[in-house]
C-alpha positions, 0 to 999 in steps of 0.5 A, a space after each residue: 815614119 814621117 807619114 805615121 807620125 803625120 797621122 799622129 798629129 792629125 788624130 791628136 789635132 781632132 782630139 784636142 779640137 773636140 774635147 780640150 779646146 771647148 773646155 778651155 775656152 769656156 771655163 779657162 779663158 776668164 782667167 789664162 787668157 790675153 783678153 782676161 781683165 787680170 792673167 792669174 798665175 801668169 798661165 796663158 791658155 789661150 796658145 800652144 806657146 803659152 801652154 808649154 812656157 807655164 806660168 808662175 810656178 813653172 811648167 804646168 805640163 809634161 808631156 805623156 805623163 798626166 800625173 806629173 803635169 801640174 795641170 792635171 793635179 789642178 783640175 782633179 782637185 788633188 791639191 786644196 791650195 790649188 783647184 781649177 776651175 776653182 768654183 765647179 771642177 770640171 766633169 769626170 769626163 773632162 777630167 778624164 780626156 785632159 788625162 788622155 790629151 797629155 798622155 798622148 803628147 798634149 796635141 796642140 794645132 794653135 799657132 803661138 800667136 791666140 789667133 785662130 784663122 775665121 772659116 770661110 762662109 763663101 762655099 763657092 770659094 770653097 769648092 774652087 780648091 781641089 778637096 772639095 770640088 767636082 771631079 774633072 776628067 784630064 786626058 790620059 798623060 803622055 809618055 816617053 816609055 809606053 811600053 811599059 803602060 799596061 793601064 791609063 792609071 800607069 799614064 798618070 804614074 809614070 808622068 810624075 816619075 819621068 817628070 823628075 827624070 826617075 823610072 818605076 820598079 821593074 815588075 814583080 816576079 810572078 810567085 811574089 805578085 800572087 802571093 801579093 794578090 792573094 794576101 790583098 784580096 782574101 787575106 789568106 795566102 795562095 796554095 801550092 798548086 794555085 801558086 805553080 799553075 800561075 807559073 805555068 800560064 804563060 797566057 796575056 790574062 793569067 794574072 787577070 784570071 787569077 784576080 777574077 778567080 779571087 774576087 769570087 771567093 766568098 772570103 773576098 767579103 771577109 777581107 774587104 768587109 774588115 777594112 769597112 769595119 774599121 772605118 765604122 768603128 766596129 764594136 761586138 759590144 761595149 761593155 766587157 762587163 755585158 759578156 758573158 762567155 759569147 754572149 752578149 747581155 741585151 742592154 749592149 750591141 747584142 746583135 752587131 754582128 748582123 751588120 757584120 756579116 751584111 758588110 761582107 756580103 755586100 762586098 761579096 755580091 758586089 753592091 754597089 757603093 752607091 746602094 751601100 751608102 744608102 743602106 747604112 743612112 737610111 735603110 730602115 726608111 728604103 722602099 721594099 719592091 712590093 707591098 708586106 715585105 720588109 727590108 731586113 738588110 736596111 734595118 741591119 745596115 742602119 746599125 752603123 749609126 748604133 755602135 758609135 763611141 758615145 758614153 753609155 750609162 751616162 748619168 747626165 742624159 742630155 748630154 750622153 744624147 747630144 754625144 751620140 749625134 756628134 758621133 754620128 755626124 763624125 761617121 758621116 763625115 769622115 767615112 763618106 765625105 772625107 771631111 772634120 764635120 765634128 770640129 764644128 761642134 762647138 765653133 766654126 772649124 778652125 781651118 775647114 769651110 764648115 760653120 757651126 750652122 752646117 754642124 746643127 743643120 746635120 744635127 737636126 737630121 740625127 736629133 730627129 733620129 734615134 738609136 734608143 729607146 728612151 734616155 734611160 734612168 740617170 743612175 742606169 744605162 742605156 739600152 740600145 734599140 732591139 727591134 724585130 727583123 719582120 714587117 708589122 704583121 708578122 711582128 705582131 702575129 708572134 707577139 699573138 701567139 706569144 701571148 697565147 701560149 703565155 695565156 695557155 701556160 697560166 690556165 694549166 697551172 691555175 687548173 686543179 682538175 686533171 681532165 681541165 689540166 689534159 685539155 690545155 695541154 692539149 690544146 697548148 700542144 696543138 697550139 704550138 704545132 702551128 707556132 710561126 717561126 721565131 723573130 730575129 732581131 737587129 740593132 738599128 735606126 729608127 725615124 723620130 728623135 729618142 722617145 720620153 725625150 726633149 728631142 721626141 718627134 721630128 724637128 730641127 736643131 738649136 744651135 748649141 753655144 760651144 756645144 753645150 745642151 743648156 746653152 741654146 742659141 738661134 734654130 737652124 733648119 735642117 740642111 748639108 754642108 753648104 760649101 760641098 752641096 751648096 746655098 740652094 737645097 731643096 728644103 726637108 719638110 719630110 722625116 728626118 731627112 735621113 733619106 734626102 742626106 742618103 740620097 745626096 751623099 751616094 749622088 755623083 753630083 756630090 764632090 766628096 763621096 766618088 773620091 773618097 772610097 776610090 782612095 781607100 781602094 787604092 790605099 788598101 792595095 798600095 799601102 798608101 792613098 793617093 790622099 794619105 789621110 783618107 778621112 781628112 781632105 780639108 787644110 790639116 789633111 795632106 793633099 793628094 799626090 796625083 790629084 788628076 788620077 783621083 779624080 779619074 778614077 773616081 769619074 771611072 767609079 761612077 761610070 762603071 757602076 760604083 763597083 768596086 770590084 771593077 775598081 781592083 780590077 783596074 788596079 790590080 792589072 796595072 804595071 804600077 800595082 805589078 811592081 816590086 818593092 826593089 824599086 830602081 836605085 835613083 827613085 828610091 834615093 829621090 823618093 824614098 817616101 814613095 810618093 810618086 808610086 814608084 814601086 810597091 810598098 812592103 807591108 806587114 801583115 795586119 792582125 787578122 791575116 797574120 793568125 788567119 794564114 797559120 790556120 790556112 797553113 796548117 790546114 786548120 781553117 774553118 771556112 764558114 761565114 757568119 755568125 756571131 762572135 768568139 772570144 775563144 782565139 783558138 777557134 778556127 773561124 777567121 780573125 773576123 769573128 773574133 769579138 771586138 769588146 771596146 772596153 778590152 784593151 788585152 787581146 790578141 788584136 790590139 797586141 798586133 796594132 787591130 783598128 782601135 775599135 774606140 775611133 773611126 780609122 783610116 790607117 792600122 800602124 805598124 809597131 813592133 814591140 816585145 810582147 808581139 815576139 813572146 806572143 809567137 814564141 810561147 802563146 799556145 795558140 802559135 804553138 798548136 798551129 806549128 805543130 798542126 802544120 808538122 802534121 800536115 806536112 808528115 801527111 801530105 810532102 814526099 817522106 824525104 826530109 829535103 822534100 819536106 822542108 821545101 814543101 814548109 817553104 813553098 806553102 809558107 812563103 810561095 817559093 822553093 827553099 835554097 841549097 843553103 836553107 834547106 842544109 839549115 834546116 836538116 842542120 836543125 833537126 839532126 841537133 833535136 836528136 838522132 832517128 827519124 823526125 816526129 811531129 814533135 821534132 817538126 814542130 819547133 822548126 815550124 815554129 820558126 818559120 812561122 815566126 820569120 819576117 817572109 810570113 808576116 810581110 808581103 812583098 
């Protein structure tokens, strides 16, 4: 609980930092401030204390409810004896994220005193702390209990425990450690057989064997892919109102879904981290190997950068653009650094070493990029770039033969003599015999800022007075954070300078970028990262809880490659990964967070492997891997390609807590509500899959009752049933009447222990 409510507070923070404080700061301050000539109303604004105290009238918030908070009458102008600002109201957009601050608990990071602590500009003293300095290689720990090593990173764990006079778990037995590896990197649960031949190889590598057997799976790159997916803010479009059925209108990300399936085939072929950074920076600009030939991948994995949460269709078009580079950069940083680059919109970040001029020297970057082709009509949206999947030549040579057909068309309808009608036809026929095969398109990034714009062309930025287009202050060239990659860069004088951003974020040299995704492999097998807000390093981030393990096996990343499955391979071979979640009595008494990896974490399943294992189980899964999007739930392709519509907030993945698709993260969290029970109780999906799994059972179990409950429990849970489960269970289907049991009869107690908490949670 602490940890998830330290999350809470840390998304609420940078909300309150990028969208409230600016706010209040330019257009509240004048009046509700300690530095204001005269305090109206006696409201200070300028502190979290003053906030909360109110001001003459009394409390101007209540937390969680907006429209019981006196502040939020106020701005929406509800009262005309009580209008702020009382000059020009704020925009509906700043109307609207006060709304959703106070409905969110009114997040405040301010200290009561209005005094917020000056960044540091020494980027040399920055890169002295832990967060943002180099890799060091420690020597692996000394310890009293070798035997129970099995990997360097056991040293680093069992150093901490035995520091603290505690002991690590004992190991998982074999049926719970598969079940744990299967569900880990395939998102799927294992079968019968899989389960009992690893319980008969009594061979050193069998679980090894095992690891290898799973990293192979093409389903590998469907479970690993999704965890990226989050991260990036995935989206199969904006809008619900572009949808219709499967298809995507092509105003909106019509074609996101190709950076889907290149997310899991990198994963799947085992691109390398490095490779993979590039690819979604700077794809589009990558040389291809030999001259005519076109990098289709780079153009797709460019998409990234094009399904950011930026207001689409937003009247004031200046603004919407300036939007979508902040987004940009928020990628940027938090999925491959780490870091809050955005909280330096507007300001100097409040706690990290980041200045504003760091924020425009990015922003030059991406103002010197674009995802549109032009801003679109005030009153319009914005369409979104759709460009072909082909180099020039070939783009062109369809467009020719196109426009020739087109051409060939109008003649046969103007002719009004038969025999000239019968000669193009023919003509069209023979034509079309040669037609080249047809284009496919992608989302993507192109170089040079968005076209009929202010930003058309290659340039560096302005500096924009808290953060606002119409306030423009000194130009600043085009650089990186200074306190991560220093003083002395080398100038960019060529394009945007996406390819030089690139190529510095997937160096080795860079401080951040090893660390970070060796924490995220580690926090998507552990529950938990050794740095427990994956997308904040800096002073509101929580620091790691073995600083030289991270940094080992960052260091270990690199050498090996930046593979990663190499990297799960290490880790899953370990003893700590191997432990059970029934930890030793004193180290859960003295831990009971598991800060030390003292044992494995139970998890629950997340959304997507809950309703992809009842169609494994029932013996309904579809295979196939690509393609574009459902929202049919009662496919029976994976959770993967269900759609992801960021305006629909009443689906299947949202009710089971799914990455909100409208923020890039880090953590799913666990909630457990009503409708989560109802849903597997009566949705007729749980119900078609229940009574699948019956038929499935009748087909394949021996045709004795007591079999065939131990057969349900053995390919649900990967274990035999017990004496005392299995008289439940005849119990149960003697009460639904006398004769032999049907597929109708079945179905009910499959239903239940579909719906048991063995299912959905991994041990």
């Amino acid at each position: 609980m602490p940890n998830l409510l330290a999350r809470a507070s840390e998304t609420g923070n940078d909300f309150f930092e990028s969208h409230i404080r600016p706010v209040l700061i330019d257009r509240c301050y004048q009046c509700h401030s300690t530095k204001a000539s005269e305090i109206k109303g006696h409201l200070l604004l300028d502190s979290r204390a003053g906030v909360l105290k109110g001001g003459e009238r009394g409390a101007v918030i209540i937390s969680g409810q907006p429209d019981k908070s006196r502040l939020i009458g106020a701005i929406r102008w509800d009262n005309p004896d009580l209008q702020m600002p009382p000059k020009h109201r704020l925009s509906e957009q700043e109307v609207s994220d006060f709304v959703q601050w106070v409905r969110i608990g009114a997040p405040d990071p301010r200290s009561d005193v209005p005094k917020a602590p000056p960044a540091t500009s020494d980027p040399t003293a920055a890169r002295l702390r832990w967060a943002f300095g180099l890799p060091k290689d420690s020597p692996v720990p000394a310890v009293k209990d070798a035997s129970w090593c099995k990997s360097p990173i056991d040293h680093f764990i069992l150093a901490k425990l035995e520091a603290q006079g505690l002991r690590p778990a004992p190991a998982a037995d074999k049926r719970t450690l598969i079940r744990r590896a299967y569900f880990d990197l395939i998102g799927l649960p294992p079968s019968i057989g899989e389960v009992e031949a690893f319980v008969r190889d009594q061979s050193p590598d069998a679980f090894a064997k095992v690891v290898d057997h799973l990293l192979a799976s093409p389903h590998y790159g469907e479970r690993w892919g999704r965890h990226w997916l989050d991260v990036v803010r995935y989206a199969d479009a904006f809008d619900s109102r572009s949808v219709r059925g499967d298809t995507i209108g092509q105003g909106d990300i019509s074609e996101a879904w190709r950076y889907r399936d290149w997310v899991v085939k990198s994963f799947n072929d085992d691109f390398p981290y490095n490779r993979f950074i590039r690819y979604q920076v700077a794809g589009d600009l990558l040389p291809v190997p030999q001259p005519g030939q076109f990098n289709a991948d780079g153009l797709i994995a460019t998409t990234m950068y094009v399904i950011g949460n930026w207001p689409v269709g937003d009247a004031d078009k200046e603004k919407m653009m300036t939007d979508i580079v902040d987004d940009q950069i928020d990628v940027t940083g938090r999925a491959f650094l780490g870091v809050t680059l955005a909280c330096a919109r507007c300001h100097d970040h409040k706690f990290d070493p980041i200045l504003q001029k760091d924020y425009y020297g990015l922003a030059g970057i991406f103002f010197s990029s674009h995802i549109l082709p032009d801003p679109g009509q005030k009153t319009a949206g914005s369409p979104v770039l759709v460009l072909p999947l082909a180099n020039p030549r070939e783009a062109k040579k369809r467009q020719q033969y196109q426009a020739s057909v087109a051409s060939l068309d109008k003649q046969i309808k103007a002719a009004k003599d038969p025999a000239v009608a019968r000669k193009l036809k023919d003509a069209l026929g023979e034509l079309q015999k040669q037609a080249p095969p047809p284009l496919e398109y992608a989302n993507g990034m192109q170089e040079g800022g968005v076209p009929k714009s202010e930003y058309a062309g290659i340039h560096d930025s302005f500096i924009l007075i808290r953060g606002r287009y119409d306030r423009k202050g000194e130009r600043v060239p085009r650089v990186f954070p200074r306190f991560l990659a220093g003083d002395h860069q080398t100038p960019i004088t060529q394009g945007s300078g996406r390819l030089q951003l690139a190529d510095w974020l997937a160096s080795p040299d860079n401080p951040m970028t090893a660390k970070v995704m060796a924490n995220r492999i580690w926090q998507h097998h552990f529950g938990e990262g050794i740095v427990r807000t994956p997308n904040n390093y800096g002073k509101l981030g929580t620091p790691p809880t073995h600083p030289k393990l991270l940094d080992w096996l960052a260091l270990r990343f690199v050498d090996n490659g930046w593979s990663i499955k190499r990297m799960h391979r290490m880790i899953m071979l370990s003893a700590a990964y191997q432990q059970s979640s029934e930890g030793d009595a004193e180290t859960m008494k003295a831990d009971p967070a598991n800060l030390l990896f003292g044992r494995m974490d139970r998890q629950r399943l997340e959304a997507e492997p809950m309703r992809d294992a009842m169609l494994a189980v029932s013996g309904t899964l579809d295979p196939t891997l690509g393609g574009r999007s459902t929202q049919n739930l009662n496919t029976s392709r994976r959770s993967i390609y269900l759609m992801t519509i960021r305006s629909d907030r009443s689906n299947y993945r949202m009710l089971f807590d799914a990455a909100d698709p409208t923020g890039i993260s880090d953590h799913r969290i666990d909630s457990t509500v009503a409708p989560q029970a109802l849903f597997l109780m009566n949705n007729p999906f749980v119900l078609d899959k229940s009574l699948a799994l019956a038929r499935r059972m009748l087909h394949e179990a021996l045709p004795e009752d007591r079999a065939r409950i131990n057969w349900l429990y053995e390919t649900l849970y990967s274990r035999p049933a017990s004496d005392k489960e299995i008289s439940i269970g005849l119990s149960l289907l003697r009460s639904m009447g006398p004769g032999t049991p049907t597929e109708a009869t079945w179905q009910p107690y499959c239903q239940v222990l579909l719906c048991a908490n063995e299912f959905v949670y991994i041990d």
